[in-house]
C-alpha positions in Angstrom: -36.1 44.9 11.7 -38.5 42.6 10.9 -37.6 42.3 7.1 -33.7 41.8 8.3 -35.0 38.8 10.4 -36.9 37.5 7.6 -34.0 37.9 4.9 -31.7 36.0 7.5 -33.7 33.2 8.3 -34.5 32.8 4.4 -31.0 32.7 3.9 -30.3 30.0 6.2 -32.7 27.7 5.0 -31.5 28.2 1.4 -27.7 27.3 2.8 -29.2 24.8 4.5 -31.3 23.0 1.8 -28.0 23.5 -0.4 -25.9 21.5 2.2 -29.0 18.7 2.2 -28.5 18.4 -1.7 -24.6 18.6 -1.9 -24.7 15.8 0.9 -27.8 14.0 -1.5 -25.8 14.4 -4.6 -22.5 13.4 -3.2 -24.3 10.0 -1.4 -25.9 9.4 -5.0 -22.7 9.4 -6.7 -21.0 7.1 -4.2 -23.9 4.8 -4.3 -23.6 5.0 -8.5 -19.4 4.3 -8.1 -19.5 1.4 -5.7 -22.5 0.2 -7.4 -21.0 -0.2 -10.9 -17.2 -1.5 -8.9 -19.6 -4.4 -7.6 -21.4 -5.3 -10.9 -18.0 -5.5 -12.7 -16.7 -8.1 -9.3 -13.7 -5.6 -9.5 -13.8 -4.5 -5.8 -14.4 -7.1 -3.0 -14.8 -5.7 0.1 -16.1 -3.1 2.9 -16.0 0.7 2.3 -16.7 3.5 5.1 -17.0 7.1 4.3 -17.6 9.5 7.4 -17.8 13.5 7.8 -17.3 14.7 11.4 -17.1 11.6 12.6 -20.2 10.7 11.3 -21.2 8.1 8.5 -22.4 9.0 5.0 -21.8 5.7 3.3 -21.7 2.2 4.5 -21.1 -1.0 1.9 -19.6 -4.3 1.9 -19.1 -6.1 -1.3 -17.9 -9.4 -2.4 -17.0 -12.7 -0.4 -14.9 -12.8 2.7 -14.8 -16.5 2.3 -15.1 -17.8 -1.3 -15.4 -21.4 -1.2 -17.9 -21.0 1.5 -19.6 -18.3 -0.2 -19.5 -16.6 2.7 -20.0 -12.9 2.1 -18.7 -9.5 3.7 -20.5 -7.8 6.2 -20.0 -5.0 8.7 -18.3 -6.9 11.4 -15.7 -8.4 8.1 -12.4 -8.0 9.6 -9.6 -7.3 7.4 -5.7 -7.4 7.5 -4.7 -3.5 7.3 -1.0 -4.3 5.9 1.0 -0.8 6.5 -1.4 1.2 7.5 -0.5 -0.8 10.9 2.3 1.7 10.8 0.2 4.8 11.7 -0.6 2.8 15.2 3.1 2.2 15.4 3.4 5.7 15.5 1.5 6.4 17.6 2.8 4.1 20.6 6.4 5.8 20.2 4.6 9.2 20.3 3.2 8.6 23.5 6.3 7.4 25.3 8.0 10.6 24.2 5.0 12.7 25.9 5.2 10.5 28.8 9.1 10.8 28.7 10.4 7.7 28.0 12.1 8.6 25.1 13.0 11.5 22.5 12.8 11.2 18.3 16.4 12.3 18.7 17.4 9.3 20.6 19.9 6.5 18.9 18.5 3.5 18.6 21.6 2.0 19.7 21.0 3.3 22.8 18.6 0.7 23.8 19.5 -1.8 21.6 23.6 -2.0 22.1 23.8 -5.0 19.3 22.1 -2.6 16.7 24.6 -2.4 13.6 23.9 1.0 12.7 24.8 3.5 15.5 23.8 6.5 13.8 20.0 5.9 13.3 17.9 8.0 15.1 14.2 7.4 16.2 13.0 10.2 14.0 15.1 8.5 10.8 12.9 5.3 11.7 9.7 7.3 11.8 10.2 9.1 8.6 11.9 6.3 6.5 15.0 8.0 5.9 17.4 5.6 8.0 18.8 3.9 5.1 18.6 0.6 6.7 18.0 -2.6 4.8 14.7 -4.1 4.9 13.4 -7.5 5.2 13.9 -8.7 1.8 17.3 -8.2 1.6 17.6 -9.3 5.2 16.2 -12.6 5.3 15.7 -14.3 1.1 19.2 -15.6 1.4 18.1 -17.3 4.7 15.4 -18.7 3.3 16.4 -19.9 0.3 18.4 -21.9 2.5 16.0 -23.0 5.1 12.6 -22.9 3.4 10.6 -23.7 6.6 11.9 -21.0 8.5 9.6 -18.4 10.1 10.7 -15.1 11.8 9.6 -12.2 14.3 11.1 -9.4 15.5 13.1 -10.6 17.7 15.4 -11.9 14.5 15.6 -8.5 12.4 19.0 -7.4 14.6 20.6 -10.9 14.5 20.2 -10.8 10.9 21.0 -7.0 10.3 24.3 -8.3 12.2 25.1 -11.2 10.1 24.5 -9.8 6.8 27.0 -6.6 8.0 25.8 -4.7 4.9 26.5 -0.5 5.5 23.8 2.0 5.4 22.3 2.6 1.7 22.8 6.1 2.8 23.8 8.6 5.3 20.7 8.0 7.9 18.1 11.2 7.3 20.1 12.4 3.9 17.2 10.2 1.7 13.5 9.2 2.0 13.3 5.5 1.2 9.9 3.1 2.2 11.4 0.6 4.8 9.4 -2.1 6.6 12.1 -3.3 9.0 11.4 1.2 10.2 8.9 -0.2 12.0 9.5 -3.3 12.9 12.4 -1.8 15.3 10.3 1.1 16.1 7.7 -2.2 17.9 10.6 -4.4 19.3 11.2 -0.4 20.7 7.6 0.0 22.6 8.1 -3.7 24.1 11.4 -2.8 25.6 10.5 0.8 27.1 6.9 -0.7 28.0 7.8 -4.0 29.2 4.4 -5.8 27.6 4.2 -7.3 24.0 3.4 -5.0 21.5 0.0 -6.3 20.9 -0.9 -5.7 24.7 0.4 -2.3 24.3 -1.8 -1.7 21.2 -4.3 -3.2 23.3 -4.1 -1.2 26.5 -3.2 2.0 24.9 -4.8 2.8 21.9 -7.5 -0.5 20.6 -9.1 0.5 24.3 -9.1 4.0 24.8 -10.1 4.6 21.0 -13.1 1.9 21.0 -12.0 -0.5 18.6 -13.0 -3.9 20.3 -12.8 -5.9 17.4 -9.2 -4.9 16.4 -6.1 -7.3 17.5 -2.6 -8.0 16.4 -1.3 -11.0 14.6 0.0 -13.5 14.7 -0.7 -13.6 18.6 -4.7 -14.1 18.3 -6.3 -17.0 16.6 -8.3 -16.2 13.8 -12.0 -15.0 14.1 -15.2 -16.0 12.5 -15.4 -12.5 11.2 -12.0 -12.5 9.5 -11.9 -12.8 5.7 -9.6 -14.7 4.0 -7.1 -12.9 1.4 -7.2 -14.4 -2.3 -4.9 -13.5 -4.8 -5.2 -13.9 -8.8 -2.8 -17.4 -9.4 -1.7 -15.5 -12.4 -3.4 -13.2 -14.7 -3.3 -14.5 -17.4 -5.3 -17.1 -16.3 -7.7 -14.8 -14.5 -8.2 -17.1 -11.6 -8.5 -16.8 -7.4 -6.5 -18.6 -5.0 -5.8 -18.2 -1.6 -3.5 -16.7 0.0 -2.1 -19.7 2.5 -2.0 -21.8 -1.2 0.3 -19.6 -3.2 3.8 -20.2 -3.8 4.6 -17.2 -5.7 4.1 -15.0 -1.9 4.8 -17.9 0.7 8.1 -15.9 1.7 5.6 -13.2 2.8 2.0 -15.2 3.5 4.6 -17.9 6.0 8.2 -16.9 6.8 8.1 -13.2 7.4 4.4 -13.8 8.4 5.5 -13.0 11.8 7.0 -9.5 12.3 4.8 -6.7 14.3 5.0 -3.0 13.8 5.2 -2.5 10.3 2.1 -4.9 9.2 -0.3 -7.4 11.1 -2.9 -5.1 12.5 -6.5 -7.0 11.9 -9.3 -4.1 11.9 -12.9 -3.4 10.7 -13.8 -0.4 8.8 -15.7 0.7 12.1 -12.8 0.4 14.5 -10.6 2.5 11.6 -13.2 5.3 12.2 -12.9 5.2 15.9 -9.5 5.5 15.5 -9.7 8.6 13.7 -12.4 10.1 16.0 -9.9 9.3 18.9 -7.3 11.2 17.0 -9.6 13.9 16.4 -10.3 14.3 19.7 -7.0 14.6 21.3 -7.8 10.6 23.1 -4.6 9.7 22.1 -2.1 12.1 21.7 -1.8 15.9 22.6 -2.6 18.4 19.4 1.0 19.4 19.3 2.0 15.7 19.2 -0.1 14.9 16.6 0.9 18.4 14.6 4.4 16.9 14.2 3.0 13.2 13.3 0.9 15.4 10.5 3.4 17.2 9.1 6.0 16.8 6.6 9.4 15.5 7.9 12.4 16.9 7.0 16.0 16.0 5.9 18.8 16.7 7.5 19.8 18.8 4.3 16.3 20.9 5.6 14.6 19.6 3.0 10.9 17.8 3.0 10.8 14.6 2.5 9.0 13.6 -1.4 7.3 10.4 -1.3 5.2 8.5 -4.3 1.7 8.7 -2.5 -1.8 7.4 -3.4 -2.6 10.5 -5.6 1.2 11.4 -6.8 4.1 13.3 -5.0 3.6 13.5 -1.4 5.7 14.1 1.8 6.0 11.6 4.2 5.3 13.0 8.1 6.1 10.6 10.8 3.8 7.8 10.4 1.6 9.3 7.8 1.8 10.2 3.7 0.5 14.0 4.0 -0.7 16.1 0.7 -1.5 19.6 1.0 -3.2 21.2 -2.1 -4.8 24.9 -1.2 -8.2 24.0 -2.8 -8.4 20.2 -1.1 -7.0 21.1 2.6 -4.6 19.0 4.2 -4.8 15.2 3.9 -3.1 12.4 5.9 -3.1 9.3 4.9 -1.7 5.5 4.5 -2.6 2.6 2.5 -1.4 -0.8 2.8 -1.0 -3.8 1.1 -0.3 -7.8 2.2 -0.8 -10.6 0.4 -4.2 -10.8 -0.6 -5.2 -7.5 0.9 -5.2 -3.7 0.1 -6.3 -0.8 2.5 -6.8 2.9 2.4 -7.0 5.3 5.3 -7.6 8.8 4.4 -8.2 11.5 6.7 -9.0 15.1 5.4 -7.9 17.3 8.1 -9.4 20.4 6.8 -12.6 19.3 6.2 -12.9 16.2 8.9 -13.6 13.8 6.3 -12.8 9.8 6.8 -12.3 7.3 3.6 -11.6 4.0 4.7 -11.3 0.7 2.0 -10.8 -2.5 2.6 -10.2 -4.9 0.0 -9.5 -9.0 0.3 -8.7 -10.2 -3.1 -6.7 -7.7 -4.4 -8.9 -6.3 -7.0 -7.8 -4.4 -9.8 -10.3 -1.8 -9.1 -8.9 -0.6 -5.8 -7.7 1.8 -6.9 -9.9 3.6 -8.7 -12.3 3.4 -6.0 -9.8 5.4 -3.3 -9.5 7.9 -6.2 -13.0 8.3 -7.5 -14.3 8.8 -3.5 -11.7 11.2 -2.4 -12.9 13.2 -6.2 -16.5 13.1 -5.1 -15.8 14.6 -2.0 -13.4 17.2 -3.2 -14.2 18.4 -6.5 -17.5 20.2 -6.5 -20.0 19.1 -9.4 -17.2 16.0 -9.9 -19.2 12.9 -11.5 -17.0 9.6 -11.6 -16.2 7.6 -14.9 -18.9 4.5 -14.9 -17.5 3.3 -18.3 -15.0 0.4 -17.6 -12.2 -0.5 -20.1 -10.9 -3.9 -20.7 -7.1 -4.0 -20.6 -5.5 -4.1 -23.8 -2.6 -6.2 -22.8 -4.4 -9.0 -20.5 -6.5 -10.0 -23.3 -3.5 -10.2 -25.4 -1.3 -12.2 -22.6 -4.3 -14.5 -21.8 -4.4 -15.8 -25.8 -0.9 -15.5 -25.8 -0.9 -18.2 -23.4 -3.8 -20.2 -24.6 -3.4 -20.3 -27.9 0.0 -19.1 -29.1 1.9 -15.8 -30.6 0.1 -15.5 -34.1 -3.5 -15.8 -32.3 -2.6 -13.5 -29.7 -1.2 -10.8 -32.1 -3.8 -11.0 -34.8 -6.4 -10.7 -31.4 -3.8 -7.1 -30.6 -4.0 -5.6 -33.6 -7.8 -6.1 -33.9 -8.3 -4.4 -30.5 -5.6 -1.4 -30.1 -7.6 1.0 -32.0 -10.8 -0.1 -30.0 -9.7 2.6 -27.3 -13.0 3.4 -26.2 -13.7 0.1 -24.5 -9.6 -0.9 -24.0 -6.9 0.8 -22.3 -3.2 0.1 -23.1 -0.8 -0.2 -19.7 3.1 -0.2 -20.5 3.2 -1.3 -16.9 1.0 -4.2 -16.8 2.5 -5.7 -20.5 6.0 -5.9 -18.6 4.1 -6.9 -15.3 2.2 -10.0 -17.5 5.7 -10.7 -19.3 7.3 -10.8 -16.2 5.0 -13.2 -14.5 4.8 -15.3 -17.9 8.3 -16.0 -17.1 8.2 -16.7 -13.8 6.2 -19.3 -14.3 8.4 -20.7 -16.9 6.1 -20.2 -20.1 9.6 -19.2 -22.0 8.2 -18.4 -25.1 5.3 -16.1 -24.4 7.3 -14.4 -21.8 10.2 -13.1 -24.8 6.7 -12.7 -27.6 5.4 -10.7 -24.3 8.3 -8.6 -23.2 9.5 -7.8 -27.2 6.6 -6.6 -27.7 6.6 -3.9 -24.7 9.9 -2.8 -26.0 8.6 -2.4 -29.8 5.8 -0.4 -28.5 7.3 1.2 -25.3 11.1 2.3 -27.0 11.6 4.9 -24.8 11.5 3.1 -21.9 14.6 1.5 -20.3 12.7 -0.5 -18.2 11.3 -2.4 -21.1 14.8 -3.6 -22.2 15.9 -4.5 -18.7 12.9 -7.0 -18.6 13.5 -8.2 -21.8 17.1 -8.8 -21.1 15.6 -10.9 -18.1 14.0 -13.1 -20.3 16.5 -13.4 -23.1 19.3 -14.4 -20.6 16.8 -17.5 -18.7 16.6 -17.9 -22.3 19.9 -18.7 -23.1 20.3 -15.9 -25.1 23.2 -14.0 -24.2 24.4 -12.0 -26.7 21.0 -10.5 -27.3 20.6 -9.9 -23.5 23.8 -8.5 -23.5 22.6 -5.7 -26.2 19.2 -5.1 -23.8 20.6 -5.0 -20.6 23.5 -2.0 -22.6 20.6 0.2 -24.0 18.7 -0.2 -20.8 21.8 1.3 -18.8 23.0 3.9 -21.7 19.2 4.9 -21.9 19.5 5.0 -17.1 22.6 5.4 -15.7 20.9 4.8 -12.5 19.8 1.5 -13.7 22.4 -0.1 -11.0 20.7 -3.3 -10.8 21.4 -3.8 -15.0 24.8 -2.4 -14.9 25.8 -5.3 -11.7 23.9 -7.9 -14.4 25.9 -6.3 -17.6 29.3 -6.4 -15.9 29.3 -10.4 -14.8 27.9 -10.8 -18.5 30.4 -9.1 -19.8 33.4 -11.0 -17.8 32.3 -14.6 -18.7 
């Protein structure tokens, strides 16, 4: 007997010591990711990683004012972009446990102007209403009125004046729609009878212990809120904020003002007391939040697919969920507004947190919310410290600086160099694009002919290109573009619109 005892309280040390390394090791490697994020300045920010609840990991990094020099802290507070939508969620989830609604419920029903009578609640919730978002909604408007700012309160107004159908039969098609849940807010106010930040405040800030989280644009700013920078353009390299750029004022000042989808400002602290109050059943039943958690479905019976952070995922009803049999289930949202990104992750299974908040847009966002989710669920995983340049930024930046010949002489020196360079069909059309945005003809068309020469299986490439050679002035080469871009996608409906009115002058 006394052996057994002996052999069992051995073997509880040893598990125990292993769980004291594993958590060592995995701390180490975090420490070694965020370390080598910080001394490249590509991550600027605060980053929380929690297990039960509890923290593991704890950094801020960077500026949250740059001109000041003022840095980030724990109390930074951040703009949380769409993850603001899992809160959204959860207000319409607690009127339908307190009765004052069902998912099922036309929206019509409450709002009698609404233009689309057979959009349901759920089809809001799950992004498969079809409806048009703010984009489409409210550039015409202002293009003609550039000083125009709108809230809520103008989404059906302008839903009504545009009279534009459905893009599809409400809840036969997943498509990401802001204006979702932007109705799903102007929803709470009119069941609950308070503004939607109150609600937020009263109902779920409160009861989940997030004191420093508020709704904008209702609150003046606080000390502790960062400002968002942007890069001006990149092939310049350099910061500007957000309340200075013209290329996202229609964002940053006119739709500045909707609630619901966007807006929430939150510390990485008050994200974590959000979870815990999920967790724990403070805010919703554990049935509730089971349908919040899972997949949504067509009306065909299908799930929902979604393009998540790590790939295909299905959309649940506030939430991007990813089940995998050897990582669990995962939940999660990220967000992004100008000058900001977020990620929320919560691992179900294993009651793990991940929570990133980033002010300047920095290009290695995303590789951070990768490499901590791989530390956590790949055993023995070590993260990539070796940084590549990209390929194409060095080429665009002495494309612009000094001219076509330098900048392909300075390509074809570096392309084989792919230990220390990475090569991004993506960003070359992204950097071509924004090249010719900002009217720098000629390296825009050097840019974007390039992409198609070394990308030719790509449509997209010759779309872009087409772009360029039409502000050109070049229409019969456009024309040739914009027809192998369509022959090579037939879904390509945006080329075939521009190929047609090319076609008829």
């Amino acid at each position: 007997m006394k052996r057994i005892k002996y052999q069992s309280v051995l073997l509880c040390l040893l598990v125990m010591c292993g769980l004291n390394l594993s958590a060592q090791m995995v701390g180490q490697q975090l420490d070694s990711l965020f370390n080598e994020l910080d001394r490249q300045h590509i991550l600027n920010g605060n980053v929380l990683i929690a297990e039960k609840g509890k923290i593991i990991f704890l950094r801020s990094l960077g500026y949250a004012d740059l001109e000041q020099q003022k840095q980030n802290t724990d109390h930074s507070r951040f703009q949380i972009g769409s993850v603001s939508k899992t809160f959204t969620a959860v207000a319409i989830f607690q009127l339908e446990e307190h009765g004052k609604l069902k998912l099922e419920d036309h929206l019509v029903s409450y709002f009698p102007d609404f233009p689309y009578p057979d959009v349901t609640i759920y089809e809001l919730l799950a992004h498969t209403s079809g409806i048009p978002d703010k984009e489409e909604l409210f550039f015409p408007i202002i293009e003609r009125d550039p000083d125009c700012v709108f809230t809520n309160k103008d989404i059906i107004p302008a839903m009504k004046a545009l009279n534009k159908p459905v893009a599809f039969t409400p809840g036969s098609q997943w498509r990401y729609c802001n204006m979702d849940y932007a109705l799903l807010a102007l929803l709470v106010e009119k069941i609950s009878r308070i503004s939607f930040g109150d609600y937020l405040k009263q109902h779920i800030f409160s009861p989940a212990g997030m004191e420093y989280s508020y709704l904008l644009p209702s609150m003046k700013m606080s000390p502790e809120e960062v400002k968002g920078y942007l890069i001006r353009a990149h092939y310049l390299g350099d910061m500007e904020p957000i309340d200075r750029s013209k290329k996202v004022h229609p964002w940053s000042y006119n739709m500045r003002g909707f609630v619901g989808c966007t807006n929430i400002v939150s510390t990485t602290h008050d994200l974590l007391n959000f979870d815990v109050a999920l967790t724990q059943n403070k805010l919703l039943k554990a049935t509730t939040l089971s349908k919040m958690q899972n997949p949504s479905k067509l009306s065909n019976g299908r799930t929902t697919v979604a393009d998540g952070e790590f790939g295909k995922a299905a959309y649940g009803l506030g939430w991007f969920v990813q089940e995998d049999s050897s990582k669990g289930k995962i939940v999660m949202h990220t967000g992004r507004e100008p000058g900001f990104f977020s990620f929320f992750l919560r691992d179900l299974s294993h009651q793990r947190t991940i929570i990133i908040l980033d002010n300047m847009e920095s290009s290695g966002f995303g590789r951070a919310c990768k490499e901590s989710f791989n530390i956590f669920s790949r055993t023995n995983y070590f993260p990539e410290m070796k940084h590549k340049e990209s390929l194409f930024l060095a080429y665009a930046k002495k494309l612009h600086s000094e001219g076509p010949d330098e900048a392909i002489t300075l390509f074809n020196v570096l392309k084989s160099d792919t230990a220390h360079y990475f090569a991004d069909e993506r960003e070359l059309n992204e950097l071509g694009l924004e090249l010719l945005n900002d009217r720098h003809y000629n390296s825009a068309l050097e840019a974007l002919k390039l992409c198609t020469i070394l990308f030719p299986e790509s449509w997209n490439t010759y779309d872009s290109y087409g772009k360029a050679l039409l502000q050109n002035g070049k229409k019969p080469e456009a024309i040739l573009m914009y027809n192998k871009s369509v022959e090579m996608n037939p879904q390509n409906e945006s080329g075939k619109k521009i190929l047609k009115q090319l076609l008829l002058k």
